[in-house]
C-alpha positions in Angstrom: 291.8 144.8 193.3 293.0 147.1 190.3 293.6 146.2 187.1 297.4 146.9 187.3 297.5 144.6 190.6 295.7 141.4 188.9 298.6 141.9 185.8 301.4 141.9 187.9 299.9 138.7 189.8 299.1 137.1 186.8 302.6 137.8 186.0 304.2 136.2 188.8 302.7 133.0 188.7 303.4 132.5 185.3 306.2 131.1 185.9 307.1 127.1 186.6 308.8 127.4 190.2 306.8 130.3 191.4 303.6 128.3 191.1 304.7 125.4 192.6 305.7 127.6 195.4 302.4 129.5 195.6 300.8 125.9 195.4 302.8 124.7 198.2 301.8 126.9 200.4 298.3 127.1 199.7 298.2 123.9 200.6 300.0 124.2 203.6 297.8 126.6 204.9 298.0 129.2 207.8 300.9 127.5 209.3 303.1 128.3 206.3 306.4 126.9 205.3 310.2 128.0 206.3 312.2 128.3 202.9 314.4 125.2 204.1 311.2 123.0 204.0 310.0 124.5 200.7 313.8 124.1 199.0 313.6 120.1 200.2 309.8 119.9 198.8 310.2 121.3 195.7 313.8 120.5 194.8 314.6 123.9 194.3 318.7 125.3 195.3 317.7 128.1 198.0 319.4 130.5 195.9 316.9 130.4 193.2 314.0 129.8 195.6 315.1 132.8 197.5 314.7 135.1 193.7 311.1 133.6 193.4 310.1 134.1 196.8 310.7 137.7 196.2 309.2 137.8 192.9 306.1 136.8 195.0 306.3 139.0 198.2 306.5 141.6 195.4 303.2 140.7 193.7 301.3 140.4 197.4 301.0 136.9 196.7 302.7 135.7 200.0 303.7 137.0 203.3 306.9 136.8 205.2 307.4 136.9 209.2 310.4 135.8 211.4 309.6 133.1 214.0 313.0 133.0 216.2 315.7 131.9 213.4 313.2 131.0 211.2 311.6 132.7 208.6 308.1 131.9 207.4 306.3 132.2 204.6 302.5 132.2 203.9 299.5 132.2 201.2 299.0 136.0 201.2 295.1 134.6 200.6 293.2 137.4 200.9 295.1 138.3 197.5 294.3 135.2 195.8 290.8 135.9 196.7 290.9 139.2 195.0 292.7 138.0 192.3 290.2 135.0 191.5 287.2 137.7 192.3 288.5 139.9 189.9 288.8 137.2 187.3 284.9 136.0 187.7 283.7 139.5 187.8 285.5 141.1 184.6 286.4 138.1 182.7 284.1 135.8 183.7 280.9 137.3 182.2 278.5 136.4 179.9 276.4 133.6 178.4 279.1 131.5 177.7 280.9 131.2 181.3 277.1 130.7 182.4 276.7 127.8 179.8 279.9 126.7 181.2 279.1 126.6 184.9 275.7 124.9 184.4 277.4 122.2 181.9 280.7 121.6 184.9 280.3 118.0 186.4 282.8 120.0 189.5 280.2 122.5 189.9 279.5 122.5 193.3 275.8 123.3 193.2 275.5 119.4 192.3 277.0 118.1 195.4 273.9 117.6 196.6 272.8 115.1 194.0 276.4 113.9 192.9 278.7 111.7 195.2 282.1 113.4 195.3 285.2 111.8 195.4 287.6 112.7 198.5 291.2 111.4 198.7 292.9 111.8 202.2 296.8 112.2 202.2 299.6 111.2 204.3 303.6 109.9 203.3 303.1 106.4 204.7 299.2 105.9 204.0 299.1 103.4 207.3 297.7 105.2 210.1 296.0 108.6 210.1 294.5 109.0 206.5 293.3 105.1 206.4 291.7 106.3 209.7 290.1 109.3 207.5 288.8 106.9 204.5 287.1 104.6 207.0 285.5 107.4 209.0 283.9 109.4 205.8 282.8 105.9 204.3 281.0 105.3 207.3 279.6 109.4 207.5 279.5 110.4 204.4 276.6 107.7 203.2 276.1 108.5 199.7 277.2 111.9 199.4 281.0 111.0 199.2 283.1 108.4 198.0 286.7 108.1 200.2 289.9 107.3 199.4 293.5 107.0 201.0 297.2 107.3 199.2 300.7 108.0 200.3 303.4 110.2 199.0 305.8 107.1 200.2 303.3 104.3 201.2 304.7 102.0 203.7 302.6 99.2 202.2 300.5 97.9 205.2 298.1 99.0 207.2 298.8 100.1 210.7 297.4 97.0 212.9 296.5 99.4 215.5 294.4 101.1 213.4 292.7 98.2 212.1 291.9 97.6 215.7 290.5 101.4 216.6 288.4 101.0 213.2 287.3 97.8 214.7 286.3 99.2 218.2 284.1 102.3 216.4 282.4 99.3 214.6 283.4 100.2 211.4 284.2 98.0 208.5 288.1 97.3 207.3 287.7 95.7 204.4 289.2 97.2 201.3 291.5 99.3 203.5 295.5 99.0 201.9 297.7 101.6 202.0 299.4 102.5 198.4 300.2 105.2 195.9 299.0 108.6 195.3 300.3 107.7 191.6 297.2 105.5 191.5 294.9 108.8 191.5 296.8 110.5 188.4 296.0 107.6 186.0 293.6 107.5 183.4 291.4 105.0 184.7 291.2 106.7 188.3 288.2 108.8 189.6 288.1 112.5 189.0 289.2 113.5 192.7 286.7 116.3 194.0 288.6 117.0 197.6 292.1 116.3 198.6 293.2 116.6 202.4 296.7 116.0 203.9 296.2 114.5 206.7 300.5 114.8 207.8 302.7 117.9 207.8 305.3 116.0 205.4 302.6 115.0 202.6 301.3 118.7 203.0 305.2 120.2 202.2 305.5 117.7 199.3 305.1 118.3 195.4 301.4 116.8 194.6 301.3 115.7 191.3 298.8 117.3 188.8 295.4 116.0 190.1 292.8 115.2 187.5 289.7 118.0 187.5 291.8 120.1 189.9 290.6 119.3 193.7 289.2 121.2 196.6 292.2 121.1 198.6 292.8 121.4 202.5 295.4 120.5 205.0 294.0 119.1 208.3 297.5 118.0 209.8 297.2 115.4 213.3 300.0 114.2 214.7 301.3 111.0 214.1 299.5 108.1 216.4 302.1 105.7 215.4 305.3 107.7 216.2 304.1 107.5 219.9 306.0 105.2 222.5 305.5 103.7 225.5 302.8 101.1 226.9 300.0 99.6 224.6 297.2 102.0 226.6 299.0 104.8 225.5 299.6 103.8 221.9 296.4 102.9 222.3 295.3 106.2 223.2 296.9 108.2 220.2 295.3 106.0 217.8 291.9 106.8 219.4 292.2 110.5 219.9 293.7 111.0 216.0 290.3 109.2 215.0 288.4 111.2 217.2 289.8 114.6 216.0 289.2 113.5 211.9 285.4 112.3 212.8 285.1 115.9 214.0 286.9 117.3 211.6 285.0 115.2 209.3 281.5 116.2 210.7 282.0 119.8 210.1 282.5 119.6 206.9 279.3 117.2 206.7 277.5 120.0 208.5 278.3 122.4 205.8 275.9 123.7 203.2 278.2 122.1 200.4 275.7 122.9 197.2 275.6 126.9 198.5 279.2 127.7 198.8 281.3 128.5 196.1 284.9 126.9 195.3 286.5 129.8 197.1 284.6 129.8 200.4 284.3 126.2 200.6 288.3 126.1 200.5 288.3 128.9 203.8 285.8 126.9 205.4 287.5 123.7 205.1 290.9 125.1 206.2 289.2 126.8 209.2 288.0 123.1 210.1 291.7 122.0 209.6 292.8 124.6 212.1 290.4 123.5 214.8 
């Protein structure tokens, strides 16, 4: 990346509503956003969100492609890559930024020996992401430390769920579905990984996370929004859990204290997509 590409990225996302935008769909991932979903997420008239979009396409900073009547737009993330490479090779050098890295409680070559906090995210924080806190309590043994929140908690726990958690013999206790508000407070942990679990949660506005969070989306459809008999409620519960204990086992299986921030966030998209 050349010096004059870095200023005018740089330039584009310094600017309030064009980072938000970037951020959105970053965390949206490879599936990217149409600009009806982003103007809803972000509260932005389509009109102004159509002049930032463009400020961005500009820079390289996203991609646009037509899907029928649908446009869609995407992380451009090989630029970000470049940008942030370009940023730790030329401005990054140095005793100091070495002093700094060793001295980072978030530096990843400590996950080995320090339990990392992961928050799973979905809007009603009843089904899918209480599913995903169980699961990496159980796996995760001391290496991590779960949590669930909501963008709109529905304030209960699915019972359904309860009873899938139940049949994998793992423990319920604790489990209660609430805030994301509770994890921006002073008092909370420092959260070290956030994943949406939901395509809604994913297209929302996050708030500013404390220590600023490893962030993936691994969406799975919604168990409880099937219908029909108890066997195949049943079954949508059981296959969602299924597809996050894999999900969650991959990113067990990975070398955690090798990878850096940057290729820890593609690997733990890939998993999302699988």
């Amino acid at each position: 990346m050349e010096e004059k590409d870095v200023i005018q990225a740089l330039g584009a996302l310094a600017q309030g509503i064009r980072l938000q935008v970037f951020r959105a769909l970053v965390v949206a991932g490879p599936q990217g956003l149409t600009p009806g979903a982003l103007s809803e997420a972000l509260g932005v008239a389509p009109n102004t969100l159509s002049f930032h979009l463009k400020e961005l396409l500009h820079a390289n900073l996203i991609s646009q492609e037509r899907d029928g009547r649908f446009l869609i737009y995407r992380a451009a993330f090989d630029q970000m890559n470049a940008l942030i490479t370009y940023l730790t090779a030329h401005c990054c050098e140095g005793p100091v930024c070495q002093r700094s890295s060793r001295s980072d409680p978030h530096n990843l070559t400590t996950m080995h020996s320090t339990p990392r906090n992961v928050l799973f995210i979905c809007t009603g924080n009843s089904a899918r992401s209480i599913l995903a806190e169980a699961l990496l309590r159980h796996l995760g043994g001391e290496r991590f430390i779960a949590y669930s929140a909501g963008s709109q908690p529905v304030g209960a726990v699915h019972p359904m769920a309860l009873n899938i958690l139940r049949e994998l013999h793992l423990p319920t206790e604790g489990l209660r579905s609430k805030s994301w508000h509770e994890f921006t407070q002073a008092e909370a942990p420092v959260i070290d990984f956030i994943f949406t679990v939901c395509d809604s949660a994913a297209g929302e506005t996050c708030p500013i996370w404390p220590g600023q969070p490893i962030s993936a989306h691994w969406g799975v459809a919604d168990p409880a929004a099937v219908t029909g008999d108890e066997h195949l409620r049943h079954r949508a519960f059981l296959d969602t859990a299924l597809t996050l204990k894999r999900r969650i086992e991959l990113m067990l299986a990975l070398p955690l204290h090798k990878l850096d921030a940057l290729a820890l966030t593609h690997e733990l998209h890939n998993i999302g997509q699988s």
